[in-house]
C-alpha positions as CSV (number, residue, x, y, z in Angstrom):
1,X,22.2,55.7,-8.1
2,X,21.1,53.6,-10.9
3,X,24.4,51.9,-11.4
4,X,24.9,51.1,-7.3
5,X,21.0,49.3,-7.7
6,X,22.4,47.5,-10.8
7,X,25.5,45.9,-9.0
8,X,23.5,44.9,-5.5
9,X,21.1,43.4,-7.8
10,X,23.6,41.7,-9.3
11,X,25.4,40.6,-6.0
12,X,21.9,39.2,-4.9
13,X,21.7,37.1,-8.0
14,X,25.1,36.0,-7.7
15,X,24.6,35.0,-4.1
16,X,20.9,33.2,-5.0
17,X,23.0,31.5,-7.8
18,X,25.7,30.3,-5.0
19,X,23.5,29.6,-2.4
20,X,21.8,27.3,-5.2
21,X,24.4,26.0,-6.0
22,X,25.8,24.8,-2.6
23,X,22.7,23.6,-1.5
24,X,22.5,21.1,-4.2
25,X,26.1,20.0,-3.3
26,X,24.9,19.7,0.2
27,X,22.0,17.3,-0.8
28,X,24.3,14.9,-2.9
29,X,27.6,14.9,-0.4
30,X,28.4,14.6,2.9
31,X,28.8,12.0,5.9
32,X,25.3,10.7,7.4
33,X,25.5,8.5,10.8
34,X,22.3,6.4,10.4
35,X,21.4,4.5,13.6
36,X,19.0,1.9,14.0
37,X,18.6,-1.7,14.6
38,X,17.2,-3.5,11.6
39,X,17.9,-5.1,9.5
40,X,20.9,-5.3,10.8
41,X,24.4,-6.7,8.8
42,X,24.9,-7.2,6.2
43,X,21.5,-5.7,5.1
44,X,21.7,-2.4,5.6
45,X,25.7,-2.3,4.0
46,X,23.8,-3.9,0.8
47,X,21.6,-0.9,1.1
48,X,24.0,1.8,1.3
49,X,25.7,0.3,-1.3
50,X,23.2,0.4,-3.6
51,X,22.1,4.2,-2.2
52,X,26.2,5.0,-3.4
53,X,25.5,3.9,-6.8
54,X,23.2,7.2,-7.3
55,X,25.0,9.4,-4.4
56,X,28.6,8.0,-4.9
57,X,29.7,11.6,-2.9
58,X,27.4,10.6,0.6
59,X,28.8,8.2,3.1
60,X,26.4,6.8,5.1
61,X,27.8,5.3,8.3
62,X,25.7,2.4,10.0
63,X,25.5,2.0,13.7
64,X,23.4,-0.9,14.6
65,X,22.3,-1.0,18.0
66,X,20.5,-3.6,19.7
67,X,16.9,-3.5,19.8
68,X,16.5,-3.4,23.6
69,X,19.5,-1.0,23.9
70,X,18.3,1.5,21.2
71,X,16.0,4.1,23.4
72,X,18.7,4.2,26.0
73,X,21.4,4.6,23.4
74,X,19.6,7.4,20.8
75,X,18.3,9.6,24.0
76,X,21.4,11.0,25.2
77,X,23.0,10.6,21.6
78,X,19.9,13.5,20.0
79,X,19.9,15.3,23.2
80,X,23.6,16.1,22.5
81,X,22.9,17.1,19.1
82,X,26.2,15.0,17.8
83,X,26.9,11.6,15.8
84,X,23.2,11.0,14.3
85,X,21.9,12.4,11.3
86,X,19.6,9.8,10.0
87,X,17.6,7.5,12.4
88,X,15.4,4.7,12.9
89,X,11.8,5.1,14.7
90,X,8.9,2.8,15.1
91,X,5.2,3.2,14.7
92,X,3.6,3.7,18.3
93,X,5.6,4.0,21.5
94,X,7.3,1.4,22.3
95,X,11.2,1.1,20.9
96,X,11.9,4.0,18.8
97,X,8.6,5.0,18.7
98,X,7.9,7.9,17.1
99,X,6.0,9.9,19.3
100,X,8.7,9.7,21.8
101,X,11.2,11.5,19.2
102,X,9.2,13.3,16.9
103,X,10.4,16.7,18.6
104,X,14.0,16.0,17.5
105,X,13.1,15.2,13.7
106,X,12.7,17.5,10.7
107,X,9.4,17.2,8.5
108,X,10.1,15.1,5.8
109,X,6.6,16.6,3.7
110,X,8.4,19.0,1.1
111,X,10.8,16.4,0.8
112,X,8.9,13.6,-0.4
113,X,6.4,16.1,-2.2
114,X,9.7,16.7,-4.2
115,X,10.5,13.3,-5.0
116,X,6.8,11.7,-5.7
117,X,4.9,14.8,-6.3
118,X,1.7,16.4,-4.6
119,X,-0.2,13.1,-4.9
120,X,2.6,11.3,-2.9
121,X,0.3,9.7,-0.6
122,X,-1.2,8.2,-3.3
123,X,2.0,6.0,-4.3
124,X,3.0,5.0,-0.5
125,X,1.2,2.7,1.5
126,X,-0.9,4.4,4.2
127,X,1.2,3.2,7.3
128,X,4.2,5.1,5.9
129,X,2.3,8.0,6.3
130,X,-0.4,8.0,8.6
131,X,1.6,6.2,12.0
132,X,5.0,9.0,11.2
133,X,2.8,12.2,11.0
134,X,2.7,13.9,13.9
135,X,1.1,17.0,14.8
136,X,0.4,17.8,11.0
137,X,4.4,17.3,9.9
138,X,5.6,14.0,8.3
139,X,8.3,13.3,11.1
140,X,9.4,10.2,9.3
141,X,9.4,8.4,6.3
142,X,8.1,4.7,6.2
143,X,10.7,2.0,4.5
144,X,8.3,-1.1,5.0
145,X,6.1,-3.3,6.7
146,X,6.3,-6.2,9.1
147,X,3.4,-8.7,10.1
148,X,3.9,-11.4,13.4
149,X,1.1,-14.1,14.5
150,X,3.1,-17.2,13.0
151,X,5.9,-19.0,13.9
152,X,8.8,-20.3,11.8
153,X,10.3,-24.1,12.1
154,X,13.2,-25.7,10.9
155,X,11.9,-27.8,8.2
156,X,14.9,-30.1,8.2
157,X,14.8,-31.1,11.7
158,X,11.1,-31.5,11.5
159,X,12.3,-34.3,8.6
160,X,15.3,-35.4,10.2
161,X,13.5,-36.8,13.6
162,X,9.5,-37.7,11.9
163,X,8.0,-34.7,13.9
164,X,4.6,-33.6,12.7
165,X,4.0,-29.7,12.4
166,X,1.9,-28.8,15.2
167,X,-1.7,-27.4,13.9
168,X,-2.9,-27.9,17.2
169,X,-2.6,-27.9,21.1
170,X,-1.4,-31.3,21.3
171,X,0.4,-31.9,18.7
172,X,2.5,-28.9,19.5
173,X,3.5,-30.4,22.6
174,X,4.0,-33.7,21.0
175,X,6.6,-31.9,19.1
176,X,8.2,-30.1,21.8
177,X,8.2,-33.4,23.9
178,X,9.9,-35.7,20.9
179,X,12.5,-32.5,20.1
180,X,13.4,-32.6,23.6
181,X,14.1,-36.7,24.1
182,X,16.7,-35.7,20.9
183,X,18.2,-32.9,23.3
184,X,16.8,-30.3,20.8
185,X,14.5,-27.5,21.9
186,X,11.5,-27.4,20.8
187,X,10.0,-24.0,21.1
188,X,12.2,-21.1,21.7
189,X,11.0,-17.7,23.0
190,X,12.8,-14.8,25.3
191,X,9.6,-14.3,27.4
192,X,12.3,-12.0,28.7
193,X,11.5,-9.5,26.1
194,X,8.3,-7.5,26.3
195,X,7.5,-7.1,22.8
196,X,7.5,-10.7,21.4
197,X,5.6,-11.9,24.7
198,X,2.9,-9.3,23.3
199,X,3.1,-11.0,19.8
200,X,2.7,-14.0,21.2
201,X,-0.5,-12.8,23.5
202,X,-1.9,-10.8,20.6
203,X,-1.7,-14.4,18.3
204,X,-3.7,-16.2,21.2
205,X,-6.0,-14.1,21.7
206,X,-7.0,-13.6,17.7
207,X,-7.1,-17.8,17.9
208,X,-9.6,-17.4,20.5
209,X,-11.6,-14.8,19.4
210,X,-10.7,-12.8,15.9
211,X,-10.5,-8.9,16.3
212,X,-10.9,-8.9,20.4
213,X,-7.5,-7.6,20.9
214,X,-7.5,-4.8,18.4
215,X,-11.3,-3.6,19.8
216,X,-9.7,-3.6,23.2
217,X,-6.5,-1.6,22.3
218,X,-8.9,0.8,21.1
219,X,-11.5,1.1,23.9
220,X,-14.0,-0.7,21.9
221,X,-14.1,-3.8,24.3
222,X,-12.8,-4.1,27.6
223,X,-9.9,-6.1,28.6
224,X,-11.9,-8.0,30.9
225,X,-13.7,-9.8,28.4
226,X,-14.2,-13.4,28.9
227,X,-12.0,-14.0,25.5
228,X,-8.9,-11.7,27.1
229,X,-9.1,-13.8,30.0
230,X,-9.5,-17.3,28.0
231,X,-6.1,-16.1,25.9
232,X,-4.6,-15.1,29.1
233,X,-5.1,-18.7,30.7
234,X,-3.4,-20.3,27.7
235,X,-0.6,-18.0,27.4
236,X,-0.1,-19.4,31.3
237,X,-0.1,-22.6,30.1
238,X,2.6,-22.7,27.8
239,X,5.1,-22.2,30.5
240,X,3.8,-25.4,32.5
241,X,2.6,-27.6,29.4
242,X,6.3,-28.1,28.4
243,X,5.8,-25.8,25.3
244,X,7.9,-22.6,26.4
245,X,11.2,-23.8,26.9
246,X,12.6,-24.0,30.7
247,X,13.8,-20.5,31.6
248,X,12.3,-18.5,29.2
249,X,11.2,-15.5,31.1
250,X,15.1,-15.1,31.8
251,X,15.6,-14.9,27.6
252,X,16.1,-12.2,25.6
253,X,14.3,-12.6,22.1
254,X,17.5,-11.3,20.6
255,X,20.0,-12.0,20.5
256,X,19.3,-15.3,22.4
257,X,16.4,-16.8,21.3
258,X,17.2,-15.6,17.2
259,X,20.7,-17.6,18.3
260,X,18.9,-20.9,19.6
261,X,17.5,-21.3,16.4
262,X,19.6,-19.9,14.2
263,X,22.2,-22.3,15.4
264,X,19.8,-25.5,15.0
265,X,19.7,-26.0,18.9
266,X,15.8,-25.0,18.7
267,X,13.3,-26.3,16.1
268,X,10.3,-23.2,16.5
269,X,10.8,-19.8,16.9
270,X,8.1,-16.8,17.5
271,X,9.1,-14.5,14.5
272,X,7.2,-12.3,12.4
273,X,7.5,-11.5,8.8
274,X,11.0,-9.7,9.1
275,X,12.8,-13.4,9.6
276,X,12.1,-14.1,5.9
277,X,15.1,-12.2,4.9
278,X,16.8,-15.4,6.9
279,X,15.8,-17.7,3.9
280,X,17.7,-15.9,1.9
281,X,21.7,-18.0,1.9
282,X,24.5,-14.7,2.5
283,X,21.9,-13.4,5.5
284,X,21.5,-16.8,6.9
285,X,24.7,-17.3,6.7
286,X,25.4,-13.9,8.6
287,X,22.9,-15.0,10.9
288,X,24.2,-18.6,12.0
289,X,27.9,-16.8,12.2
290,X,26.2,-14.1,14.8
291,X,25.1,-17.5,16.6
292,X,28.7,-18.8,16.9
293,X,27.3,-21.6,14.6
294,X,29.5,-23.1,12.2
295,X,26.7,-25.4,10.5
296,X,25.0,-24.4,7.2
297,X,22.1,-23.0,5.8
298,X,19.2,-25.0,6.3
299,X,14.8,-24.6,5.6
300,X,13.1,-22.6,7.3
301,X,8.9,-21.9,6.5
302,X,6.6,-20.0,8.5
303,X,3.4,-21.7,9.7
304,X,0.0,-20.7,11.5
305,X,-0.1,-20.3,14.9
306,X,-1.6,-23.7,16.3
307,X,-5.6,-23.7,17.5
308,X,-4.1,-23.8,21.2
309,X,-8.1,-22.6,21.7
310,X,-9.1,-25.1,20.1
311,X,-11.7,-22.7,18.1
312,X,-10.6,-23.5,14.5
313,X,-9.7,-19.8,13.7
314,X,-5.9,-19.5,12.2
315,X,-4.2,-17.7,10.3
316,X,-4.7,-14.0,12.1
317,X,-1.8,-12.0,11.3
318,X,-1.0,-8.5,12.8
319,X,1.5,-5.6,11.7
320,X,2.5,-1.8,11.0
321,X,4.8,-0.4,9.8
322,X,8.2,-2.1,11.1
323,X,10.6,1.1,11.2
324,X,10.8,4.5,9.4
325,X,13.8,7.0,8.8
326,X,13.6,10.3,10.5
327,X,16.3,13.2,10.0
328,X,17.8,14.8,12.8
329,X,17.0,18.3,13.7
330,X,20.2,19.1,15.0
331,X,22.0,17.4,12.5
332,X,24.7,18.9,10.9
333,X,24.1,16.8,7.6
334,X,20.7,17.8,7.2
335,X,20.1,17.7,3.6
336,X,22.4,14.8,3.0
337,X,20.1,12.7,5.6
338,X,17.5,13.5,3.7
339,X,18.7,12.5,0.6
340,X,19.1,9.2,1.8
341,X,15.7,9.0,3.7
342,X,13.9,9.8,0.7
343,X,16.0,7.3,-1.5
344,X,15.5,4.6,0.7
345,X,11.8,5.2,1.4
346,X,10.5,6.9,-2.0
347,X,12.7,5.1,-4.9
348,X,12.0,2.5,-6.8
349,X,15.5,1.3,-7.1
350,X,15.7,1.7,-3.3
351,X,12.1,0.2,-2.4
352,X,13.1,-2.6,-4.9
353,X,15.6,-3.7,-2.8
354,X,14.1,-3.5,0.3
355,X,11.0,-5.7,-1.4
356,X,14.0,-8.4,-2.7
357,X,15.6,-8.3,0.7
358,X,12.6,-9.7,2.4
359,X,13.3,-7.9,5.2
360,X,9.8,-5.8,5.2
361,X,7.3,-5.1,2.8
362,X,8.3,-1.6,0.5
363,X,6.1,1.1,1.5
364,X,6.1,2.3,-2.2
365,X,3.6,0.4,-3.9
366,X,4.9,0.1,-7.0
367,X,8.1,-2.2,-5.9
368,X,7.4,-5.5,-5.5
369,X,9.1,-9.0,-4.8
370,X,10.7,-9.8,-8.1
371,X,11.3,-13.9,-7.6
372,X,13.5,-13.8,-10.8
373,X,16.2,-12.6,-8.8
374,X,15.4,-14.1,-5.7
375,X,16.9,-17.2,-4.5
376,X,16.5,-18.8,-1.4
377,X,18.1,-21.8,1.0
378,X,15.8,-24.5,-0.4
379,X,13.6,-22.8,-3.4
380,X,11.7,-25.6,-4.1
381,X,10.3,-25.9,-0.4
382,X,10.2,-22.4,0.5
383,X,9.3,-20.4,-2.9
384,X,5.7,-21.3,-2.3
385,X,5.7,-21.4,1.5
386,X,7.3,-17.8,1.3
387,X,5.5,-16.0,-1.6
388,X,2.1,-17.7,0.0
389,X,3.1,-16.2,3.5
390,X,3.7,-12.7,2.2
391,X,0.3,-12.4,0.4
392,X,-1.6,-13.4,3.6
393,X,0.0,-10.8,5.4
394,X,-0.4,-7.7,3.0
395,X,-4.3,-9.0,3.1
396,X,-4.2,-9.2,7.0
397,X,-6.7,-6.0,7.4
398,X,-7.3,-3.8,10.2
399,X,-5.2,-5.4,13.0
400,X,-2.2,-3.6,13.6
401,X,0.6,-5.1,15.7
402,X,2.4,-2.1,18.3
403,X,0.6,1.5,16.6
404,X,-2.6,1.4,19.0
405,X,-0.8,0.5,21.9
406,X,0.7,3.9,23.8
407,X,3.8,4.1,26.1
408,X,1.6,3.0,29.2
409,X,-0.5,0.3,28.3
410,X,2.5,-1.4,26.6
411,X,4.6,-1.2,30.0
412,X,1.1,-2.5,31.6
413,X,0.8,-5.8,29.0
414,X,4.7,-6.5,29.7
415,X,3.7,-6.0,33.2
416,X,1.1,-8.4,33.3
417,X,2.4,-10.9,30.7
418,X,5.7,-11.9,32.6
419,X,3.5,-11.5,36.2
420,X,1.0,-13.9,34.5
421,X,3.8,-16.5,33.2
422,X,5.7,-16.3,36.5
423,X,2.5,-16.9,38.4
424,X,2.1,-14.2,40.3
425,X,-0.7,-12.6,38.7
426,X,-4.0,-14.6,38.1
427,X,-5.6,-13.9,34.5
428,X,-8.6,-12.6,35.7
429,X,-6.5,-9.8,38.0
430,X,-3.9,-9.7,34.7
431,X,-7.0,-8.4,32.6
432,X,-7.9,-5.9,35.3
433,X,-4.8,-4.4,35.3
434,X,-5.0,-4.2,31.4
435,X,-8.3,-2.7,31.7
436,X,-7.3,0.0,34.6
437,X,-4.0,1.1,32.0
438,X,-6.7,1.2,29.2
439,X,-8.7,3.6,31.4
440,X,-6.0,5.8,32.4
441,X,-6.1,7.1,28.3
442,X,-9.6,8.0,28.4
């Protein structure tokens, strides 16, 4: 009897010992479908070559969908439990947000515990944790940060024809008015595309009144405040003061607009903080290839907002977390998506990369931009411009960009934005309806 308890404890060690032993081969090989739609090529192939350098024995297969396709695309593609291990979410609920898909995601806690240690949330910045926990369970790990509010220009058109920057109201369509008798757009934005209409609205607003918007996404103000209404107005009249360019409610963002100005056909874009990667010469030149472009590089810099209120407050800048990595529940890769969630969100060789790419800003705070190995377009006119740009964003505060915005009251601000542009909504009834999607939360 003795001996027969001997052997099955020996069988159970041997099988521990196996089961070990094949779940550590299951964490470091394997074939991971990661979906998502940023950065986009050749980024994220830069990435995974860099993740294959540690994990030479996981394949991680990029499918980039387009940012307006991607909730349509990754519904049916989770529900069927085949062809995505590793995906992309967003803080809030708008495109890939991640309270729409947290039900199909694994927690990610014991994971990152793992890599960091216990004090984990001590060495990530608070919107990699905070915005993907849901219900108690870290449903997604946070690779960086993005922050909108400014616009970028091409520096060398802005030469090329004498064309002050804009700082103001007037001057701004001074520029767009002296762009255009060259047969160059001045400002470019796809009003067709909720989102950056809402950057746009949200960077108003803060000119007219600092803080208003974020007190009203929160209940804290209402929407019919006199300062909604103001920003309102002015967003109307870009779209008949020969700012917003003719047709622009029938734009997408991306990949139109991005390709207006990417190709040098357009002098101002809308962007955030994610274009910056664009200074960099391979993904510019990526990017004017996307456009059907064949000219080269050329300088672009980020600049305020122009006082369109004429109040003298610039500079406001807004953001969260721009995407995270969550792991498939149904996955049949699970541990292998994992491994390259952490990596990419918890490593320093990982997080250093993103930091260099310019793409976001590392979650982990201990990577940083490292300018010795970056080099731009046109370093002497955008190191400055850039490195300035990036410090006034990480010090932008309490003001985020999509998290405090649920699923209805962003449906309600696309809504009213393209009703207001079109002209069939007045401001005053545009901030109603704001206010009445702002009740419906309570």
């Amino acid at each position: 009897m003795k001996k027969g308890r001997i052997i099955v404890g020996a069988l159970v060690a041997l099988m521990v010992m196996v089961g070990t032993v094949l779940a550590s081969s299951s964490e470091t090989s394997g074939t991971v479908v990661w979906w998502g739609w940023t950065p986009g090529s050749p980024m994220n192939e830069q990435y995974i070559a860099q993740f294959n350098k540690v994990y030479p024995n996981i394949k991680v297969i990029w499918k980039q969908i387009a940012i307006a396709d991607y909730d349509a695309a990754i519904r049916p593609a989770l529900a069927s439990g085949q062809g995505v291990d590793a995906f992309q979410v967003s803080a809030g609920s708008g495109n890939g947000g991640i309270h729409v898909y947290a039900g199909q995601a694994i927690d990610l806690t014991n994971a990152v515990k793992k890599a960091l240690g216990d004090n984990y949330k001590d060495k990530l910045g608070k919107a990699a944790i905070t915005t993907m926990t849901v219900n108690g369970q870290l449903k997604a790990l946070g690779v960086g940060s993005v922050y909108a509010g400014n616009l970028w220009i091409n520096q060398d058109l802005f030469n090329k024809y004498n064309v002050k920057v804009p700082t103001n109201l007037n001057e701004w369509i001074t520029a767009c008015k002296v762009f255009k008798e060259h047969g160059i757009i001045g400002f470019v934005q796809g009003a067709g595309q909720g989102p950056f209409d809402m950057d746009t609205f949200h960077a108003i607003a803060d000119n007219v009144s600092p803080g208003t918007f974020t007190k009203a996404t929160r209940g804290e103000v209402k929407w019919t405040n006199d300062s909604i209404v103001k920003a309102l107005e002015l967003w109307k009249g870009l779209f008949s003061n020969g700012i917003m360019q003719s047709g622009a409610l029938g734009l997408q963002q991306y990949p139109e607009a991005n390709n207006l100005f990417m190709s040098q056909k357009a002098a101002m874009v809308m962007m955030g903080s994610w274009y910056t990667s664009n200074c960099l010469p391979d993904t510019m030149k990526a990017a004017i290839g996307s456009a059907s472009s064949t000219k080269q590089p050329f300088t672009m810099v980020p600049i305020d907002f122009p006082d369109i209120a004429g109040t003298g407050k610039t500079g406001s800048m807004f953001g969260d977390l721009d995407y995270a990595t969550a792991v498939s529940a149904s996955s049949k890769n699970i541990m292998a998506a994992t491994t390259f969630a952490v990596w990419l969100g918890t490593s320093q060789q990982g997080q250093q990369m993103i930091a260099n790419s310019l793409n976001v800003i590392p979650s982990l705070k201990s990577a940083t931009q490292d300018w010795s190995k970056i080099k731009l377009v046109n370093p002497k006119k955008q190191n400055d411009a850039i490195k300035n740009y990036t410090k006034k964003a990480m010090n932008s505060g309490d003001n985020p960009r999509f998290a405090d915005i649920n699923a209805d009251m962003n449906q309600a601000m696309i809504d009213v934005l393209a009703g207001v542009a079109a002209g069939t909504i007045t401001p005053k009834d545009g901030a109603a309806q704001l206010e009445a999607a702002q009740g419906s939360r309570k």
